[in-house]
Structures are given as structure tokens and as C-alpha cells.
C-alpha positions, -999 to 999 in steps of 0.1 A, spaced: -654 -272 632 -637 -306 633 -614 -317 614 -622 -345 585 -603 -377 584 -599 -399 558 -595 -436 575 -556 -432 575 -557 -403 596 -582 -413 619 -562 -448 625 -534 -426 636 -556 -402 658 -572 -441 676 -533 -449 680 -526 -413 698 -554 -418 722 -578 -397 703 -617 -394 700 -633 -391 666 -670 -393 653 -680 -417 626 -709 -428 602 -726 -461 614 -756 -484 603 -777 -459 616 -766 -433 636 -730 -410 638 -715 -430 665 -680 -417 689 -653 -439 689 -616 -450 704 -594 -474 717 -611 -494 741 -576 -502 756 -568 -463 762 -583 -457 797 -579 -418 791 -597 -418 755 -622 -441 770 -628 -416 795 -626 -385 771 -651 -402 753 -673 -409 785 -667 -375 795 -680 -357 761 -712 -384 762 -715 -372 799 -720 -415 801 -717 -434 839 -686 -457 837 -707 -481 852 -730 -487 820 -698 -499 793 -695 -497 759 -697 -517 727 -671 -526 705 -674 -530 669 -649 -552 651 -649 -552 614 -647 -589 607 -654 -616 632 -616 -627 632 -614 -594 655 -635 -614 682 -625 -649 679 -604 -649 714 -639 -637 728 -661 -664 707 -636 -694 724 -662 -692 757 -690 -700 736 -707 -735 726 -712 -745 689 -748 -733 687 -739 -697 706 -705 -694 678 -732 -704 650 -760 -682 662 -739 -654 665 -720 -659 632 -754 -660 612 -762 -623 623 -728 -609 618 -718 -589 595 -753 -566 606 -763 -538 629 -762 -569 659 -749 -564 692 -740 -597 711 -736 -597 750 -706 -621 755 -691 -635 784 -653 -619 790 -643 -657 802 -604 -647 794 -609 -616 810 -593 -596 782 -616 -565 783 -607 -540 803 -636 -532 832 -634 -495 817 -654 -511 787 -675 -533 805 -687 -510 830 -702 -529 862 -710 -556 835 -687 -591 837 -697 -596 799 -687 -572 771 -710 -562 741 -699 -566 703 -708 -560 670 -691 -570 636 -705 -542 616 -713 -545 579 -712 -507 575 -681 -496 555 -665 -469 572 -662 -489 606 -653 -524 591 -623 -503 574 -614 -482 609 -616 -511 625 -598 -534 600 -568 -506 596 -568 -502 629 -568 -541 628 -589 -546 660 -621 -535 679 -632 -502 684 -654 -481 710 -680 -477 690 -712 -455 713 -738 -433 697 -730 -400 692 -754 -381 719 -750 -372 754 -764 -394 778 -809 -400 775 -804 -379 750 -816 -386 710 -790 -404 689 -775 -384 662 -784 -388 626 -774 -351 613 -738 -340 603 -749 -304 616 -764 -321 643 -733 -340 655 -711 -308 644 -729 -285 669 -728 -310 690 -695 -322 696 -676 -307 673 -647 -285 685 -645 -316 714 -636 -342 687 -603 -351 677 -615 -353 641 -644 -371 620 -648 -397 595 -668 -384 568 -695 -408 547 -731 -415 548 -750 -435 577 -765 -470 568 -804 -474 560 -809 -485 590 -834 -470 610 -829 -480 644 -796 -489 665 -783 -521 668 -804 -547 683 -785 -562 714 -789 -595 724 -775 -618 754 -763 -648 739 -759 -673 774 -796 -661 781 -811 -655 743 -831 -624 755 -831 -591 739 -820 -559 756 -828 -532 731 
């Protein structure tokens, strides 16, 4: 059994280089600082995830991402804006290089998402910045959508876990490229 935060606790637990499992739009997602090399790696390690494929962040209000939405045009700020807050991730150039290359993987671009789900916007707003935020499954494996599920899973691995309900969403977040305007999943 894990133990259950409340979003105080599990602020403190990001901060001490913790791992912790969280509701999401759709699915219990696995979280940390993406700037802590060796929770990023916990984390990778517990997914059983190739560093080479990075992660997302989420952010919990677009503010959070500004220094990354500087590299973009106009029309890329406003396109990306008018899906934000949603279960949207954008592929964004790193043109500052601020992101560490344990989060982008072999990628130079990083992938974002301002989520409109209210147990990461307030993780990531009292930890007042992005967050890992990676489905809570090892890797080609099903996402998560069960508490007992995510419990069996991972549980005794976790630092702790943020308790609430998933979103109504039914599938991940969509991720789009916005230099190229395709979508990847």
C-alpha cells in the first residue's frame, strides 16, 4: 500500500526527489521533477521506459511554459493557446535549451501539456512549475485507469499518491507537433 497525499504533501515529496502517482484527464499518470535526474530515472526505471523516448510535462497554467512559447510565431502561440487548458500535448522546440536531455530523450523538442484536470493544475501550480507527467503503466503495456489496478501495480514503488477521480476523458492526450502541424498520437 502507498501512502495518500493530499497536494501539500506530495509538493514536498516532488521537492525531495520523489515519485508519486496521480489522477489525470484520463488515465493515473507517474509524476516528478523533470529537473531531478535521479527521480526522472526512478520514474523511468518503475515504467521500465528507454531514456531515449522523453517525457511530457504538464504545467498547470500556460504561464508555466511561456519561456518555451518565446520560439514560436504568433499563429504557433495562438494555435496552441486555443487548446490549452485540455488533454493536448504540444511538441515544442527547446530553442533556449532549458530542458534537460533526460526529458527530451533523443528528441531536440520537448512535449507539453497545460492540463485542465484539477489535481495536476494544483500539483503543478503549488509546485509552481512543470511536472513529469507519463502514464502510469510499464512500457507497451495498457494505461492505467483502476486505483487497484495502479495499487498492484506500482504501489509499494511509489513515494505516495494523489488521490481523486480521473477526467471523462477517454483516451490520452492527443499530441501534436506544432512546427510541422501533424499528429503523433
Amino acid at each position: 500500500m502507498s501512502k495518500k497525499f493530499e497536494i501539500g504533501e506530495a509538493v514536498e515529496c516532488l521537492r525531495d526527489g520523489g515519485v508519486i502517482a496521480y489522477p489525470t484527464e484520463a488515465v493515473w499518470g507517474l509524476g516528478c521533477d523533470p529537473f531531478n535526474p535521479d527521480a526522472v530515472n526512478r520514474l523511468l526505471a518503475l515504467k521500465r521506459r528507454s531514456k531515449n523516448k522523453g517525457l511530457i510535462l504538464a504545467a498547470g497554467s500556460i504561464s508555466q511554459v511561456e519561456v518555451l512559447m518565446k520560439a514560436l510565431s504568433y499563429e504557433q502561440q495562438e494555435l496552441v493557446a486555443s487548446r490549452w487548458p485540455g488533454p493536448v500535448t504540444w511538441i515544442i522546440p527547446d530553442a533556449l535549451n532549458i530542458i534537460p536531455n533526460w526529458i527530451k530523450g533523443q528528441h531536440s523538442k520537448v512535449a507539453v501539456r497545460v492540463s485542465s484536470h484539477p489535481v495536476v493544475k494544483d500539483l503543478s501550480n503549488a509546485f509552481r512549475g512543470m511536472i513529469v507527467s507519463t502514464s502510469a503503466n510499464l512500457n507497451n503495456e495498457s494505461e492505467i485507469k483502476s486505483f487497484e489496478v495502479l495499487e498492484r501495480q506500482f504501489g509499494s514503488k511509489l513515494d505516495g499518491i494523489v488521490e481523486g477521480d480521473l477526467g471523462l476523458d477517454t483516451n490520452t492526450s492527443e499530441i501534436w507537433d506544432v512546427e510541422t502541424g501533424i499528429r503523433i498520437r
